[in-house]
Steps between C-alpha positions, in 0.01 A plus 500: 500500500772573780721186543837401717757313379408168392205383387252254683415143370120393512456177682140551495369328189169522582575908533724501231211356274177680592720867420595311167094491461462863632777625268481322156198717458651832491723584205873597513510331843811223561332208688847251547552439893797729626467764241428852542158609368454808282237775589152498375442676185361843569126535395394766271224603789761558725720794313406867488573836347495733716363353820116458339539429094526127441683369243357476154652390204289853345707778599441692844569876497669671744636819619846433583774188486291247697514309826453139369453278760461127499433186813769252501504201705734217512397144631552381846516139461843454455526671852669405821243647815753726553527617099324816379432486138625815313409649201630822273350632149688571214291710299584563112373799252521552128382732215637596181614825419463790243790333342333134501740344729388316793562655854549294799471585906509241776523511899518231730374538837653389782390191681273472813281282654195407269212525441585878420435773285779623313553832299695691251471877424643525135761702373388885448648476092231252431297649181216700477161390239735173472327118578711400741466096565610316847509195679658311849624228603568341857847435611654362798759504733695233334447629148221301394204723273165365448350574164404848386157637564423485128553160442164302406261542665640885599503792287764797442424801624499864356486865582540814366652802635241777397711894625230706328212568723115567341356818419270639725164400481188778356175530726145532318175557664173537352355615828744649727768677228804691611357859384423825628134450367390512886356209706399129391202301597549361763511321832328159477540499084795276350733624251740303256872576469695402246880422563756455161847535440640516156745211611451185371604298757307616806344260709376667771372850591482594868270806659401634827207781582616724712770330666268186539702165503615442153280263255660290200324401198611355206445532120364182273805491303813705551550897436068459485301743687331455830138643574449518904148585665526769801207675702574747725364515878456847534576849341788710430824531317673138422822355306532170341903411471618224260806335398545269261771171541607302243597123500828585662319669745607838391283797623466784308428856657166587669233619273284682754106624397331749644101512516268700765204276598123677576251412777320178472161581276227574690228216558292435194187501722464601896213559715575643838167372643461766682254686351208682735268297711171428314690527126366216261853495321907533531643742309806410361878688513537317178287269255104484504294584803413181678082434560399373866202267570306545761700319743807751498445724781779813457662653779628217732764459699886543358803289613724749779834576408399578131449729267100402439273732616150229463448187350184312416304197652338243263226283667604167313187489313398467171523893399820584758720552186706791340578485100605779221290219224874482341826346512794662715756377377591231242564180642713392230759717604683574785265656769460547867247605757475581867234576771409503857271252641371409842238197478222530737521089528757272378325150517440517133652564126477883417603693171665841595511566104502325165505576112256235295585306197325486210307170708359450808806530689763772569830548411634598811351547883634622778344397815516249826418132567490352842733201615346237690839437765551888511465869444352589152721590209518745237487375136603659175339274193604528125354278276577142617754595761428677855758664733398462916729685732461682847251493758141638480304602798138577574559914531788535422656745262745398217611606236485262127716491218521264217718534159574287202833582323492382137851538469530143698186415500518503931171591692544718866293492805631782744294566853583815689801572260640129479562242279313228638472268217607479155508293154681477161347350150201642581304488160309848376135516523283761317204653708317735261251498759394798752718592788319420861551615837360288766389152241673282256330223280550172602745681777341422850185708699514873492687698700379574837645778753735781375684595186706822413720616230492334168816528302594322123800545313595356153890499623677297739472640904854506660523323846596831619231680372233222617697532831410851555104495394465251712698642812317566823830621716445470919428863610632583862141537696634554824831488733540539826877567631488460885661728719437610853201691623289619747224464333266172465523488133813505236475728237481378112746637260385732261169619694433077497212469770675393876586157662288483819708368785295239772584359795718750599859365255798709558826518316837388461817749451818343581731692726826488383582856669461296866674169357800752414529693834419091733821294509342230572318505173660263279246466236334801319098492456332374159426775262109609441353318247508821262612832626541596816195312672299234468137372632497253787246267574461300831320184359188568754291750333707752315366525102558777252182567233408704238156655522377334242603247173793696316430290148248252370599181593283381237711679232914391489652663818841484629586576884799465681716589827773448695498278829748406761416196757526539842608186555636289174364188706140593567278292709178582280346596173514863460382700152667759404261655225121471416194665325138387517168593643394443860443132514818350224825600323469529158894407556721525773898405517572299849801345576418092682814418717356144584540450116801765432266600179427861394145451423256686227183458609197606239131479526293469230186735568375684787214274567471292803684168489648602171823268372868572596833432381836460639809502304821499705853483481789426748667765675611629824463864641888720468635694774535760260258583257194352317371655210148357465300586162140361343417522115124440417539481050137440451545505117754200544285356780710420734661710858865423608669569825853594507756508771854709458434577129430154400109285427522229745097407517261560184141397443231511249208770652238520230303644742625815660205724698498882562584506866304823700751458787803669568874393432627342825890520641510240759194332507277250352172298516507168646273198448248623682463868359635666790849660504818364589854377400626801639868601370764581750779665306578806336325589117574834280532586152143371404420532127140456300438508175231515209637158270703253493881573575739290264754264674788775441272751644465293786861487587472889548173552619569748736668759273265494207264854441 
């Protein structure tokens, strides 16, 4: 406590008693009216070794003469208002030497305001592999000490100043050694690694995989050995570096192990499915050739942007099945499997594929189940427990994988290369039962529509590698960079078929030559959209149109361009991009000044009268640019619409329709079927292509190959 001269008389009895009350309470604390009060006793929670070791009355090891720290505090109701109440530590060590005498170091802080934390770094000569004991005590600014930290109920602490760090640590694998016997098995298989030090007193071993953020594990007991699971992602050389720390926190030098992992084993069984039309089987890469009923009809359609050459078609009746008559894989175990499926309906439970039990049920099934307030899902069952994730549409491709890793116990659901749904302490089922394509017991209906490439594995299925087998990248279709012409039609890059021009358009090429050589130009024209020109449309009846459609809409399409308003305040709707047939737009981007809304417009067949929707977003036309793009993902079911890089309207489109009309720049259908909603502006760089552009894509749509 800071004081002046003098020291204040209570006249407050009423005061005076209740902090009488307050004070009796807490031990070596004076409670006679007038007096100074000592500081609280400092509580053993409240001192440290070493900013994070806590004092314990069992010695803590450390690497060096300590930082002990300790929180003093001295009272504040023997305060004036304007009184601070100051407090210092005076810390105290002892140990007895090689010589049995008792050693003695103290410091005493100096004092500040309190609550505060106060420290002492001891003296370097303090001995090594020596118990060293301390305490504290609070002091003020008038002298008076509180009681020391280890009096009842507190404890005195200890350390130990350990100089000799642990020996490094030895690596042992079983499955991945450090030899020059070749290359390990393999991505997707885990491998145990065995960390130990000869050093009795390590606590800790820490290890990173090449350069990965380092991982700490610790023994059962002290100077025990650790055993760490590790499964590598894909192939090729790796190192494993480890250092051991003791209870000082020592590290030793990095042991560092070498091993060179193989390729991921090859499925355990795999039908491509895409055997000749008319075959009454699927041979198999690997495993058992798979029989077909007579409601597998070979050589149907495969999914674009694949690898698959043909897939097959079950009819969803009782003989539309594929099966080897064995097990793949054993369920027991870690597995996986994968396919690609487009369902013919989705308004019922299908089974894509399934493995029986010894029962009337299968182990696992991997299929779809419709959702009464939405889209249907995909589902991934094992045993009791089933997985639903992503969005299943009537036609659409996508691509299936589900895995259960017995190393947690966790069960996977990927769709088209993602993790869409997941679960740990999943229990193991057996299914000694025969593999089936297309039907599961107890599992659903058959399968109805399309179903390629089969794949099992008895090893775990990196994300990465799922990623890729179920990729179906955009592919550029068609682009159209605008300059000026003569002619009525702008020619396609890469021997793409021609933009027709109608309505007589012309172009824009800012002069900047004239604006140089005029005084009284003050203001230099706007740059083309992209390269030196760009199309201009008068709003009347100027349109730009491909021949005929570029992509299926019905498949996952991407198209995009680049626009520039007329006027930023327009005084009507006007689209700026559309593709349908003669009488509809199987979508069309407008932008709706009375509302300020970009607009997506989709229809959902090309029947008469069929069903529209509108999703919108605010916005407002730039003076500059507007880069304008539509992505149709039919395996996701849904088409977004994004403006400058970014999705500003998305809606769910289950039912996306091959459109036999042409790809229209400037034009679209109105509500009565006729054309309209002319755009008066300027439009270039227009991009189409085959799948569904990502959102990064997106932001560089006009640059992609």
């Amino acid at each position: 406590m800071n004081t002046k001269s003098g020291r204040r008389t209570r006249t407050a009895a009423a005061a005076t008693g209740l902090a009488a009350v307050l004070l009796a309470a807490t031990p070596a604390i004076a409670t006679a009216a007038g007096e100074n009060l000592p500081p609280f006793q400092p509580r053993t929670e409240d001192l440290t070794v070493e900013w994070s070791e806590a004092c314990s009355d069992e010695p803590v090891y450390v690497a060096r003469a300590p930082e002990l720290r300790a929180l003093v505090e001295d009272p504040a109701e023997d305060n004036e208002e304007w009184e601070s109440n100051g407090a210092g530590a005076e810390f105290e060590a002892w140990w007895t030497d090689a010589e049995g005498t008792e050693q003695r170091r103290t410091h005493t802080s100096r004092v500040v305001s309190s609550p505060i934390t106060q420290l002492w770094r001891t003296p370097a000569d303090l001995p090594a592999d020596t118990v060293v004991s301390w305490h504290v005590r609070a002091v003020d600014d008038e002298g008076a000490t509180s009681a020391w930290s280890d009096r009842a109920p507190g404890i005195t602490c200890r350390f130990v100043i350990d100089t000799v760090g642990p020996e490094p640590a030895t690596v042992v694998s079983e499955q991945y050694p450090d030899d020059d016997s070749g290359w390990h098995d393999g991505v997707g298989v885990y491998g145990s690694f065995t960390f130990d030090s000869p050093s009795e007193d390590v606590v800790e071993y820490v290890y990173t995989v090449l350069g990965s953020a380092p991982t700490r594990v610790r023994p059962e007991e002290p100077g025990g050995p650790v055993t760490v699971r590790w499964m590598p992602e894909s192939e090729g050389p790796y190192s494993i570096q480890v250092r051991a720390v003791d209870r000082a926190g020592r590290s030793s030098s990095q042991t560092t192990h070498f091993t060179r992992v193989a390729a991921g084993r090859a499925p355990v069984a795999h039908w491509t499915l895409a055997d000749p039309a008319g075959s009454d089987a699927a041979a198999a890469e690997t495993g058992p050739v798979a029989r077909a009923g007579g409601g597998v009809v070979f050589g149907a359609p495969a999914p674009s942007r694949t690898d698959l050459t043909s897939t097959v078609t079950l009819n969803g009746r009782g003989n539309s099945y594929l099966s080897p008559g064995v097990p793949a894989t054993d369920t027991t175990k870690t597995f996986a499997l994968s396919a690609w499926a487009r369902p013919a309906a989705t308004d019922a439970a299908m089974t894509l594929a399934g493995q029986g039990t010894a029962g009337k049920t299968s182990a696992f099934a991997l299929g779809l189940r419709p959702a009464g307030d939405g889209p249907a899902t995909w589902t991934f069952r094992y045993g009791a427990t089933t997985l639903t994730g992503g969005s299943a549409t009537a036609g659409g491709w996508a691509h299936l994988a589900g895995q259960y890793d017995t190393e947690d116990n966790t069960l996977r659901l990927y769709v088209n290369g993602k993790e869409v749904a997941s679960k740990a302490d999943v229990a193991s089922v057996a299914a000694p039962g025969a593999f089936q394509i297309g039907r599961a017991r107890g599992a659903g209906a058959r399968w109805k529509g399309e179903i390629g490439e089969i794949r099992v594995w008895d090893r775990v299925v990196p994300r990465k590698e799922i990623e890729e087998l179920g990729s179906r990248p955009a592919e550029l279709a068609a682009a159209w960079d605008i300059e000026r012409t003569d002619d009525v039609v702008i020619p396609g890059r890469d021997d793409d078929e021609p933009l027709s021009l109608h309505g007589g358009p012309g172009f824009y090429t800012p002069d900047i030559e004239a604006c140089l050589e005029d005084p009284e130009c003050v203001e230099f024209p706007a740059n083309a959209l992209d390269g030196d020109d760009h199309l201009a449309l008068d709003g009347a009846d100027d349109y730009a149109s491909s021949s005929g459609p570029v992509v299926d809409t019905a498949d996952s399409f991407s198209v995009g361009l680049r626009v520039r308003f007329a006027d930023t305040t327009p005084d009507r709707p006007m689209t700026v991009l559309s593709q349908g047939d003669a009488d509809r737009d199987v979508f069309k981007v407008r932008y709706d000044p009375a509302a300020s809304e970009w607009q997506l417009v989709v229809t959902h067949s090309g029947e008469p009268g069929s069903a529209e929707t509108v999703v919108a977003a605010p916005g407002a036309p730039t003076s500059h640019t507007d880069e304008v793009v539509v992505v149709y993902d039919d395996s996701e079911g849904h088409i977004t619409l994004y403006v400058h890089g970014e999705a500003v309207a998305t809606a769910a489109f289950n039912a996306s329709w091959s459109a036999p009309g042409a790809l229209q720049i400037g034009r679209g259908h109105t509500a009565d079927g006729g054309w309209g909603e002319y755009f008066h502006g300027g439009a270039d760089t227009v991009r189409v292509f085959s799948g569904a552009l990502t959102a990064s894509q997106v932001k560089s749509f006009a640059y992609l190959y």
